[in-house]
C-alpha positions as CSV (number, residue, x, y, z in Angstrom):
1,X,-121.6,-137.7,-58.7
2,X,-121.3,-139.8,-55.6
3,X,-125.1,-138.8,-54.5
4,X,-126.6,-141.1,-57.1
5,X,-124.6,-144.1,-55.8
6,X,-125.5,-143.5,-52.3
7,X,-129.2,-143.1,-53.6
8,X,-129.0,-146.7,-55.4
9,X,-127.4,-148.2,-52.8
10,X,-129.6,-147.0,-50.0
11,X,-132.7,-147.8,-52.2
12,X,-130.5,-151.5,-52.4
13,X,-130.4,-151.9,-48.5
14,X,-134.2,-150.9,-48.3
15,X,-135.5,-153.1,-51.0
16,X,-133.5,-156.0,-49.0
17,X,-135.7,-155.4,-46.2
18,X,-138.5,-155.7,-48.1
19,X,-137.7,-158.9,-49.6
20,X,-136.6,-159.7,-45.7
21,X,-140.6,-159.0,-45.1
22,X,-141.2,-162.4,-46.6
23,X,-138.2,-164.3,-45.6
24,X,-137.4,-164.6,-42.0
25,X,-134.1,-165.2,-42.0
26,X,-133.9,-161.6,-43.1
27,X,-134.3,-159.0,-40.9
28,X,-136.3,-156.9,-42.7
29,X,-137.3,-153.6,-40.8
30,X,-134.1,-152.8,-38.9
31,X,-132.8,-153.0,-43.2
32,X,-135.8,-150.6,-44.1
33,X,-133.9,-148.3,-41.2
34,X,-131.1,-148.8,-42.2
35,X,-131.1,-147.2,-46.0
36,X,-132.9,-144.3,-44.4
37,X,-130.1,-143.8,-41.6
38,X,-127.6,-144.5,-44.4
39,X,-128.5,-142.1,-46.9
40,X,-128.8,-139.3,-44.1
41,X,-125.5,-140.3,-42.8
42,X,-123.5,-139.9,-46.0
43,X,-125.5,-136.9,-47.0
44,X,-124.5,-135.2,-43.4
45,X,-128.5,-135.3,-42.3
46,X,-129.5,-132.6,-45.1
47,X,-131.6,-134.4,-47.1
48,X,-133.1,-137.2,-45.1
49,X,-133.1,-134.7,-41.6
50,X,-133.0,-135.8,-37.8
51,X,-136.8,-135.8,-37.6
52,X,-137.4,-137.7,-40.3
53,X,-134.8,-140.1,-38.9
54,X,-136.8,-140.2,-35.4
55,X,-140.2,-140.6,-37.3
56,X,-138.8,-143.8,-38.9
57,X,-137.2,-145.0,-36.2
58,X,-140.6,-144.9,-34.2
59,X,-141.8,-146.3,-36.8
60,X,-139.7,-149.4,-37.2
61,X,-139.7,-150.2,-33.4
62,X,-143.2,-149.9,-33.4
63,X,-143.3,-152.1,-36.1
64,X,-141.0,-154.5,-34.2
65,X,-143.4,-154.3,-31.3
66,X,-146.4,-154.9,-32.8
67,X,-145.1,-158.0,-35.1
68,X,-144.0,-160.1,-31.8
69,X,-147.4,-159.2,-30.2
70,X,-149.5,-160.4,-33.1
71,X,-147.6,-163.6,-33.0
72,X,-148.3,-163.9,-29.5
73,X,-151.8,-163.1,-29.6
74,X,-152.2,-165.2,-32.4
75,X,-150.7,-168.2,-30.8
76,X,-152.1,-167.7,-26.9
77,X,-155.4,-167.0,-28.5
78,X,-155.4,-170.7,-28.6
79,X,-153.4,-171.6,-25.2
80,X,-150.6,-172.6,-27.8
81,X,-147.2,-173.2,-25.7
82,X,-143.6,-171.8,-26.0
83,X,-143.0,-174.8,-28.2
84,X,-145.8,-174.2,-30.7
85,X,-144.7,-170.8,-31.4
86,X,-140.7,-172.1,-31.7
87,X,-141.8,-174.8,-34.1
88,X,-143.9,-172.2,-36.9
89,X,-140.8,-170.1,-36.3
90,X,-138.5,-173.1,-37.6
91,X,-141.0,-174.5,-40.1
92,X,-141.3,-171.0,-41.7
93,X,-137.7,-170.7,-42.0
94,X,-137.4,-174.2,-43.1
95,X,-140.4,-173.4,-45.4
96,X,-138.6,-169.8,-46.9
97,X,-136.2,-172.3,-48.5
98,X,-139.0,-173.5,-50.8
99,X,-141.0,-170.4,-51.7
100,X,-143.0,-168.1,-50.5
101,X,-146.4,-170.4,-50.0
102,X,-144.0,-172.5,-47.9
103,X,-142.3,-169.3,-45.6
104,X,-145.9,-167.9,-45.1
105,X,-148.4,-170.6,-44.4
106,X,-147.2,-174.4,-44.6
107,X,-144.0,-174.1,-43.0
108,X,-145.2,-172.2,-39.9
109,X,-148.3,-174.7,-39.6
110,X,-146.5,-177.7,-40.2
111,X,-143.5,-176.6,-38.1
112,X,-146.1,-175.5,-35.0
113,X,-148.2,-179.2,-35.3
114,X,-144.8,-181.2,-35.3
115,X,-144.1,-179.6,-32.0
116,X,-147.0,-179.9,-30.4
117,X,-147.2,-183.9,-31.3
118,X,-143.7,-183.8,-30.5
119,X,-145.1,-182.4,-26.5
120,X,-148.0,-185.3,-26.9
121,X,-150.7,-183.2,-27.9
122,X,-153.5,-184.6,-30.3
123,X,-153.5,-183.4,-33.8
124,X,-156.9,-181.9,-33.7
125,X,-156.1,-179.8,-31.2
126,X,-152.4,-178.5,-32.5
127,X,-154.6,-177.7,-36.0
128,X,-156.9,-175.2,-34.5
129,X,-153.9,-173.6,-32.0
130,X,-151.9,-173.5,-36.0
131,X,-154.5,-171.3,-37.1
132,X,-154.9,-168.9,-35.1
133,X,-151.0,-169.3,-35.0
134,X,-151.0,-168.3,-38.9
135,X,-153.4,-165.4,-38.4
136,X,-150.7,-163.3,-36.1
137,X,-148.1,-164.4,-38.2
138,X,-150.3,-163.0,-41.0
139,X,-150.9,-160.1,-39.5
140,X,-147.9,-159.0,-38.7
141,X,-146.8,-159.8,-41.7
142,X,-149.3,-157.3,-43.1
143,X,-148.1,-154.5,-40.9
144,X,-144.9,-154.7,-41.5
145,X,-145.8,-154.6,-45.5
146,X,-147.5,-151.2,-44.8
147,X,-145.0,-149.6,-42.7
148,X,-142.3,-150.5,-45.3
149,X,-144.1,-149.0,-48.0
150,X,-144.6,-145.8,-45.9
151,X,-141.1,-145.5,-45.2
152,X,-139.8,-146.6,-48.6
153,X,-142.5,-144.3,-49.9
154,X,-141.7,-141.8,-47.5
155,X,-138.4,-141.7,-48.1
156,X,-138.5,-141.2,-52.1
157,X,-140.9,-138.5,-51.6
158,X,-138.0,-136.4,-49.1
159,X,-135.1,-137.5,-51.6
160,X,-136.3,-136.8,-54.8
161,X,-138.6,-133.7,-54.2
């Protein structure tokens, strides 16, 4: 009887990190782990087992890993500073409080060219650094979709087989 609850309520925790995918304020794949490491927990490790556990947990950090290093290469492609990178971090949170076109694309580029005029850069220059800005953001945005599928996916398959 208590199985199902844990089930809906891991399922709960993982589809929050979804949703956390496209809100930053979220943190979405450590929630992804989370419901997996949850559901093992309270079914003592016999239906979601330790290696499973390990596989997603390589997963998630890799995940991690690889969404801070697109946003880096996405922003040093174009020599774009410390402060360009801070300002599409704020502008896409300010942006996830107005939708998703906002959190994804106009936040992070309006955010990113408001500091960089901010530093005294011209605007032609902070709109090319933006885009390149957007594309990591993008792209890691894009991986971390995928790997949360996989995992959510992933984790069905083990629980309900």
């Amino acid at each position: 009887m208590e199985q199902p609850l844990y089930f809906a309520f891991a399922l709960l925790i993982m589809l929050a990190g979804m949703v956390g995918i496209f809100l930053p304020f979220i943190p979405s794949m450590p929630l992804i782990w989370l419901g997996v490491f949850f559901y093992g927990l309270v079914t003592d490790f016999t239906v979601i087992d330790n290696s499973f556990l390990v596989f997603a947990s390589l997963l998630v950090l890799a995940t991690i890993f690889l969404d801070y290093l697109t946003a880096l290469w996405g922003g040093k492609r174009f020599r774009a500073s410390l402060w360009t990178i801070f300002g599409a971090i704020v502008g896409g949170l300010v942006g996830s409080l107005f939708g998703l076109f906002y959190a994804l694309i106009a936040g992070p580029i309006l955010g990113a060219v408001v500091a960089e005029v901010v530093r005294g850069h011209d605007a032609a220059f902070t709109y090319r650094a933006k885009r390149y800005q957007v594309v990591g953001f993008l792209g890691g945005t894009i991986v971390k979709v995928a790997v949360g599928i996989a995992i959510v996916g992933l984790f069905l398959y083990e629980t309900l087989r």
